[in-house]
LUMZA-909334 format. One record per residue (C-alpha): residue in one letter; residue number from 0; x, y, z; chain. Coordinates in steps of 0.05 Angstrom, whole numbers, plus 5000, padded with zeros to 4 digits. Layout:
BEGIN
("A",NUM,(X,Y,Z),"A")
...
# end
This chain:
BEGIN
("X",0,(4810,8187,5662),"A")
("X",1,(4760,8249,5668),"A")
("X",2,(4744,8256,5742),"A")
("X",3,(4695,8299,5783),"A")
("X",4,(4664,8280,5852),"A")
("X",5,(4703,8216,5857),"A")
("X",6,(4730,8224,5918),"A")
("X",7,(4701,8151,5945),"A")
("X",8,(4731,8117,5889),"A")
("X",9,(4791,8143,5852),"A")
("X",10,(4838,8120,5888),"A")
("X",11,(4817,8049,5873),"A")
("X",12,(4806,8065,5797),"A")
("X",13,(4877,8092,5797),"A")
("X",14,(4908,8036,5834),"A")
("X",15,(4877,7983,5801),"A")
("X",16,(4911,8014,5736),"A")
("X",17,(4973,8021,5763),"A")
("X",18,(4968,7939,5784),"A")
("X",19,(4961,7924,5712),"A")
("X",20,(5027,7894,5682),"A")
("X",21,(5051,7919,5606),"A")
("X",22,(5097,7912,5576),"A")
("X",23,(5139,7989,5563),"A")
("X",24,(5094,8017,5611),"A")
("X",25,(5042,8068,5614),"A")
("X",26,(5023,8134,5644),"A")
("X",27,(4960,8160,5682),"A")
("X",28,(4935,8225,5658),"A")
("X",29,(4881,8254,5703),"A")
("X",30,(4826,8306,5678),"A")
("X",31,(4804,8345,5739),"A")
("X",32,(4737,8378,5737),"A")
("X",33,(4719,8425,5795),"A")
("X",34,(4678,8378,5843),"A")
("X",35,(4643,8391,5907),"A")
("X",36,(4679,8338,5947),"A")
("X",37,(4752,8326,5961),"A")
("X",38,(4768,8289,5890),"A")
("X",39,(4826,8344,5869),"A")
("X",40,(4860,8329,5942),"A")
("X",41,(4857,8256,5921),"A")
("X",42,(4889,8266,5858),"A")
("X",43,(4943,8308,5876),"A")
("X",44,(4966,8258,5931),"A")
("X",45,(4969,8202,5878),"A")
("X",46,(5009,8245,5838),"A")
("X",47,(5059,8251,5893),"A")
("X",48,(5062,8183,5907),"A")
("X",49,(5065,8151,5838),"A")
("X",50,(5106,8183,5782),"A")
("X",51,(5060,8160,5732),"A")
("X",52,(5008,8195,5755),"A")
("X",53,(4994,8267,5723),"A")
("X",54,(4941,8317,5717),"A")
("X",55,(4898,8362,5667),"A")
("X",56,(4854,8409,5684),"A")
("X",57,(4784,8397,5652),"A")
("X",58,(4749,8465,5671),"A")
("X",59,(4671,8463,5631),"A")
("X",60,(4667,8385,5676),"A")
("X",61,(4651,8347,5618),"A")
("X",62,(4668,8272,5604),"A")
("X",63,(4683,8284,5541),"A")
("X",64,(4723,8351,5544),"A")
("X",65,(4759,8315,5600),"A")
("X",66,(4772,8255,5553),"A")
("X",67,(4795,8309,5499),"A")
("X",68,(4844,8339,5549),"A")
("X",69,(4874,8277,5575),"A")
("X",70,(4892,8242,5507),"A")
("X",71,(4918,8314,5486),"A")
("X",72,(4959,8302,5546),"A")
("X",73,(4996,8239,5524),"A")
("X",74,(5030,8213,5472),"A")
("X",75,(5024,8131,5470),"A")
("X",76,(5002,8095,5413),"A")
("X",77,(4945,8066,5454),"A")
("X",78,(4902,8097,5497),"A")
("X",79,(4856,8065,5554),"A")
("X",80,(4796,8101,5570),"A")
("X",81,(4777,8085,5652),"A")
("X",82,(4720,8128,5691),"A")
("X",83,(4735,8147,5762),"A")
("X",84,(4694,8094,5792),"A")
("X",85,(4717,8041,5749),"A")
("X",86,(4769,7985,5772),"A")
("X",87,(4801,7952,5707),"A")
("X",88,(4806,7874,5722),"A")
("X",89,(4881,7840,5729),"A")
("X",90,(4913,7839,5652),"A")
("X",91,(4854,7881,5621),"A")
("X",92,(4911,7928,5588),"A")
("X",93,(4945,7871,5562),"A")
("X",94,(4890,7829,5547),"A")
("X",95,(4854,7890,5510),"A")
("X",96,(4916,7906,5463),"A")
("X",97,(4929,7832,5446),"A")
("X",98,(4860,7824,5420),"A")
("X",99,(4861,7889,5388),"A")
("X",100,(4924,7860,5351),"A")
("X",101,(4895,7801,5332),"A")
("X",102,(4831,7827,5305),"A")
("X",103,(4852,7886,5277),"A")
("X",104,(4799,7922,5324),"A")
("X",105,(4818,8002,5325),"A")
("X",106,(4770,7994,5397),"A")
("X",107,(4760,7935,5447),"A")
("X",108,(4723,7939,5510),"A")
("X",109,(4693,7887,5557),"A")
("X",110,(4645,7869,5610),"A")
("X",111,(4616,7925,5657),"A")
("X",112,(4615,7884,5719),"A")
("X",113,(4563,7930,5764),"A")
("X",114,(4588,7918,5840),"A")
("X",115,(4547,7953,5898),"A")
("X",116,(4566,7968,5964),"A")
("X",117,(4499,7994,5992),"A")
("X",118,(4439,7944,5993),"A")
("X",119,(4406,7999,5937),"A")
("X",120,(4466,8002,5900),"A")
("X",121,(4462,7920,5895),"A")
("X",122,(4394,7925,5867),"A")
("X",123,(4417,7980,5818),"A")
("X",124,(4477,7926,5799),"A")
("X",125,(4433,7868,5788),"A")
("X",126,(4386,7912,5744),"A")
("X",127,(4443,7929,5706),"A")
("X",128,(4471,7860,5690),"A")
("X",129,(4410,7840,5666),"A")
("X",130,(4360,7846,5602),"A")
("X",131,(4307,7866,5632),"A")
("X",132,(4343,7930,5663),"A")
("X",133,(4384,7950,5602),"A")
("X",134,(4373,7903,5544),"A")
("X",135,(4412,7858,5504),"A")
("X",136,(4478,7894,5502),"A")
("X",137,(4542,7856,5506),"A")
("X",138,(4582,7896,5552),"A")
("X",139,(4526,7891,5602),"A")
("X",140,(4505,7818,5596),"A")
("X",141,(4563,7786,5562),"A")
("X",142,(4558,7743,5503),"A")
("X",143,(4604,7715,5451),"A")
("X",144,(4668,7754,5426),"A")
("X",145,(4664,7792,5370),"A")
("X",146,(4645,7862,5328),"A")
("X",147,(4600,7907,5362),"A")
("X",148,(4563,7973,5369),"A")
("X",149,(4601,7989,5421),"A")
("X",150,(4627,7972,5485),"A")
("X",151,(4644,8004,5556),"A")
("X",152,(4700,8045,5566),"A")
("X",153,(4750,8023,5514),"A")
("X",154,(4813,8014,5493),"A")
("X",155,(4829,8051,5418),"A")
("X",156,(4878,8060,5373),"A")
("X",157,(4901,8125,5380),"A")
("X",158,(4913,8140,5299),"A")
("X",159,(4839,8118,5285),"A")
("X",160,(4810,8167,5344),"A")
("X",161,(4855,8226,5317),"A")
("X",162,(4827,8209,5245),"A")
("X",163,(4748,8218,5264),"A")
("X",164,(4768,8276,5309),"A")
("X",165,(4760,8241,5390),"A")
("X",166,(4698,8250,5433),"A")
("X",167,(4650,8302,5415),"A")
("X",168,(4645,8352,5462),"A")
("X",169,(4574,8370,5454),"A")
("X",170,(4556,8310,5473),"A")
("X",171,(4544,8315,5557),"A")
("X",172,(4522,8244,5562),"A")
("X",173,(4531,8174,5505),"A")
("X",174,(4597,8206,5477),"A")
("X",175,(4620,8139,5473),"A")
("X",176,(4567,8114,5435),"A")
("X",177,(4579,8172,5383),"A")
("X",178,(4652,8158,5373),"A")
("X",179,(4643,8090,5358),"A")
("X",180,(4588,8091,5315),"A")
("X",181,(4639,8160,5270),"A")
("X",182,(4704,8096,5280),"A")
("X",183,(4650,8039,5247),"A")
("X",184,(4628,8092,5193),"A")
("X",185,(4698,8109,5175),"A")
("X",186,(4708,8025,5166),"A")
("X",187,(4737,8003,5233),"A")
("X",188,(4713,7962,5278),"A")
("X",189,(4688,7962,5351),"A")
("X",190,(4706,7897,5389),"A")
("X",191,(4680,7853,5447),"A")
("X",192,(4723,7818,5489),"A")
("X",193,(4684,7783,5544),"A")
("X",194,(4747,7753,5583),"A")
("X",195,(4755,7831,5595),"A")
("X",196,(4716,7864,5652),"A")
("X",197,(4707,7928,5691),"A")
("X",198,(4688,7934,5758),"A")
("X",199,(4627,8005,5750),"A")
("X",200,(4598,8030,5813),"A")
("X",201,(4521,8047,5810),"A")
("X",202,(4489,8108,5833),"A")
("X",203,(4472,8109,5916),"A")
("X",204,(4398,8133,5907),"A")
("X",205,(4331,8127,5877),"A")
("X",206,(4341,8193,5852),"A")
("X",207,(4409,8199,5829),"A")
("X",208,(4396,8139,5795),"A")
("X",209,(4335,8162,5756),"A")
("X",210,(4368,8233,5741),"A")
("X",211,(4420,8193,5713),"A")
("X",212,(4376,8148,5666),"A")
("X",213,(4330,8214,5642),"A")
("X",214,(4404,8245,5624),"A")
("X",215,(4416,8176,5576),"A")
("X",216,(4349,8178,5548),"A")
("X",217,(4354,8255,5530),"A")
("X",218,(4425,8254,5501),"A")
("X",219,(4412,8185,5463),"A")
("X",220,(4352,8224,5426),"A")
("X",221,(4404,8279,5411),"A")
("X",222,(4463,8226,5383),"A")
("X",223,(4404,8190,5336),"A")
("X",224,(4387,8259,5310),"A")
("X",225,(4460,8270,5294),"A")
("X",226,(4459,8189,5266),"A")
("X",227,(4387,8173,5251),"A")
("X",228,(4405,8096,5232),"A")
("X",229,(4441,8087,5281),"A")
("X",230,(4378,8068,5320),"A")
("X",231,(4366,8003,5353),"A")
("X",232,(4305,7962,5383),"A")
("X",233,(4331,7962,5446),"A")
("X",234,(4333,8040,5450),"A")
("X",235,(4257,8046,5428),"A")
("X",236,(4237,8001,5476),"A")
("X",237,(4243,8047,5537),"A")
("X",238,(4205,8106,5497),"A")
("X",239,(4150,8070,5473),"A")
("X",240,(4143,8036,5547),"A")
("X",241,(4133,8107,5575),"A")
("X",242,(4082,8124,5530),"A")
("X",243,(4042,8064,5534),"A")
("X",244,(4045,8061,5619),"A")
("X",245,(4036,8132,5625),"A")
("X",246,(3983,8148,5569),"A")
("X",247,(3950,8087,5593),"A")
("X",248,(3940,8113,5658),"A")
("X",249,(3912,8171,5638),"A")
("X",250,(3863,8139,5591),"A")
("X",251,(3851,8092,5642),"A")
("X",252,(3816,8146,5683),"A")
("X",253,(3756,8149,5633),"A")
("X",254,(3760,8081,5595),"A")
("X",255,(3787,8035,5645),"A")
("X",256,(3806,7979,5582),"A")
("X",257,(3866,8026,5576),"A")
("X",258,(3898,8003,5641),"A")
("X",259,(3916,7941,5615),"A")
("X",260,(3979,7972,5591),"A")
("X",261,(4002,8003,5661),"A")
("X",262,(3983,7941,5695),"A")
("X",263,(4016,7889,5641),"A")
("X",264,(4080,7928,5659),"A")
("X",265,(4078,7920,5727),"A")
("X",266,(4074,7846,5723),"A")
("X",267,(4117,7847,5682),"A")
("X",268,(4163,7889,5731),"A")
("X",269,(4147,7841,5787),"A")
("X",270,(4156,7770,5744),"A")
("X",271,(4231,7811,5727),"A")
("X",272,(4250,7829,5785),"A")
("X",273,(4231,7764,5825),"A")
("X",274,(4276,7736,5773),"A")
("X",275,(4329,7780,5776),"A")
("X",276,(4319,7775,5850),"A")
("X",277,(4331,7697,5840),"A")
("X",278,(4296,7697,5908),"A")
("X",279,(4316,7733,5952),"A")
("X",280,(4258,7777,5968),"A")
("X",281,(4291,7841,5995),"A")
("X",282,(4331,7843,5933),"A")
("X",283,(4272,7838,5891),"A")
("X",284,(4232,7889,5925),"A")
("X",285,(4284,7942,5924),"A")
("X",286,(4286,7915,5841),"A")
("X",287,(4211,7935,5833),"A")
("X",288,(4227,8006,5849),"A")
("X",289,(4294,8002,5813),"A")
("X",290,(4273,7975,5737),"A")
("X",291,(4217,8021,5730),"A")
("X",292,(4260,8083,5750),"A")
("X",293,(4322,8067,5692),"A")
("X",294,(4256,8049,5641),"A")
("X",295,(4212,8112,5658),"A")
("X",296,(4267,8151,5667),"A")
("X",297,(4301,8137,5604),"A")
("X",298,(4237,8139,5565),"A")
("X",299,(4225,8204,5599),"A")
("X",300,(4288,8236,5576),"A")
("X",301,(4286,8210,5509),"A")
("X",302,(4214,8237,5487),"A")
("X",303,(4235,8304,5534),"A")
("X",304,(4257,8372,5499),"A")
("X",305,(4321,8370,5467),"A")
("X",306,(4385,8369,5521),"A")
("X",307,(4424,8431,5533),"A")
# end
C-alpha cells in the first residue's frame, strides 16, 4: 500500500484489509512517503497494534516507487495492490485469487465503488460511476466478467510482475495502466471480476479535483508515447473535447457559427448531469461544474507539454 497524506483514511483502508479472511494469511506492508499531515503517526500506531502490519520507507513520494518498495518488502506468491483511501469489500482477497485460479488471470481487479462523504465529493462519485464522467471502462461502470485493459488496483501474480520488471517508476501518474498493458504484451491476461469492488474516496474540491484530472491527462499522453497502440476512443475523447469547446470559443468571438461547439457541450453537460443527477437538483448542479472540470482538465493535461 503506498501512502502519503492519508491521514483521514488509512486506518480504514488498513482495517478493512485486515477484516478480509484467507486462508495462510497475509501481511500489510506500508510505503511511507513524507506527507504534510499526520499519516506516518497513523501508520506507526497500526503497526503496534497489529503484527501484520509493517512499514517501508518510500522517500521520492511516488505511487509507483512506493509500490516497488513494498512488494520488495514481501515475499507471498500473491500480492494485493490497495491505495490508502481504498476499503477492499468483505472476501475481495479471496474472491480475487479464486478467479485468478480459475481463469488463469496473472491480474484481477474489480469495481471502483466511488463513495463521498462531502456533498462535492458525492457529485465527484456519481461522475465517476458514470459514462459520461469517465467512459466506458469496466472497473468504473461495471459490466460483464472477463479480459480487460485493465482494472483498478489489482491483484497479480507475483512471478508475472517480476518477469516484466513491476511498476515503472517514471511513471508519476497511470502506472497501472502501463504495467498491464507490458503483462498483456508479454501474453497474460488482465481480468474483470465485477462481484469484486473497492470502496475509492474522491477528491474534496473543485480544484484538487481538476489538478488531479490535468495530472491523468498529461501522464496518459506520456504512457501512449511509450505504447502508441495502446490508445483507445475513450482517451481521445477528452482531448479532442478541449479543443473543440475551447477553440470554438475563441473562433466564436469573430464568427459566431463556431460557438455551436462550446454550446453543444454544455447541453450536453446539463442533459448528463440531470441524468446522472437522476433528479435531484442539488446533485445535478454541483455535476455541471464537476464533468466539465475531469473533461477539460484531462483534455488539458493531455495536449499540455510533456510531464516532468
Amino acid at each position: 500500500m503506498p501512502v502519503r497524506n492519508e491521514e483521514r483514511f488509512l486506518r480504514d483502508a488498513v482495517e478493512a484489509i485486515l477484516a478480509q479472511q484467507y486462508p495462510g494469511g497475509f501481511d500489510i506492508c506500508l510505503a511511507i512517503a513524507p506527507s504534510g499531515d499526520a499519516t506516518e503517526a497513523v501508520a506507526v500506531q497500526l503497526a503496534r497494534e497489529h503484527p501484520q502490519v509493517r512499514m517501508v520507507a518510500s522517500p521520492t513520494g511516488t505511487t509507483p516507487a512506493g509500490l516497488n518498495a513494498a512488494i520488495a518488502a514481501t515475499t507471498g506468491d500473491v500480492i494485493v495492490r490497495v491505495d490508502g483511501h481504498a476499503e477492499l469489500s468483505p472476501g475481495y482477497i479471496e474472491r480475487a485469487v479464486q478467479t485468478m485460479v480459475r481463469t488463469g488471470a496473472v491480474n484481477v481487479g474489480g469495481v471502483q465503488r466511488a463513495v463521498g462523504v462531502t456533498v462535492f465529493e458525492h457529485a465527484v462519485a456519481a461522475a465517476m460511476s458514470s459514462p459520461f464522467g469517465v467512459g466506458g471502462a469496466r472497473f468504473h461502470t461495471g459490466g460483464i466478467e472477463g479480459p480487460v485493459d485493465t482494472v483498478y488496483l489489482g491483484v497479480f501474480q507475483r512471478t508475472a510482475l517480476d518477469r516484466v520488471g513491476g511498476f515503472d517508476e517514471r511513471l508519476i501518474r497511470n502506472q497501472d495502466y502501463e504495467l498491464n498493458i507490458r503483462l498483456r504484451a508479454a501474453g497474460s491476461t488482465v481480468w474483470f471480476d465485477p462481484s469484486l469492488w473497492a470502496v475509492y474516496r474522491p477528491r474534496g474540491s473543485l480544484r484538487s479535483l481538476a489538478r488531479q484530472y490535468f495530472e491523468y491527462g498529461s501522464w496518459k499522453r506520456e504512457v501512449l508515447r511509450m505504447h502508441p497502440a495502446s490508445l483507445k476512443a475513450r482517451q481521445a475523447l477528452p482531448p479532442v473535447v478541449t479543443v473543440a469547446v475551447i477553440g470554438g470559443a475563441l473562433v466564436g468571438l469573430r464568427w459566431r457559427p463556431a460557438l455551436l461547439a462550446p454550446i453543444g457541450y454544455l447541453v450536453g453537460v446539463l442533459l448528463a448531469s440531470l441524468k446522472v443527477g437522476r433528479g435531484v437538483n442539488a446533485l445535478a448542479a454541483r455535476l455541471t461544474v464537476v464533468l466539465p472540470a475531469m473533461h477539460l482538465s484531462w483534455g488539458i493535461g493531455f495536449l499540455s507539454r510533456r510531464p516532468r
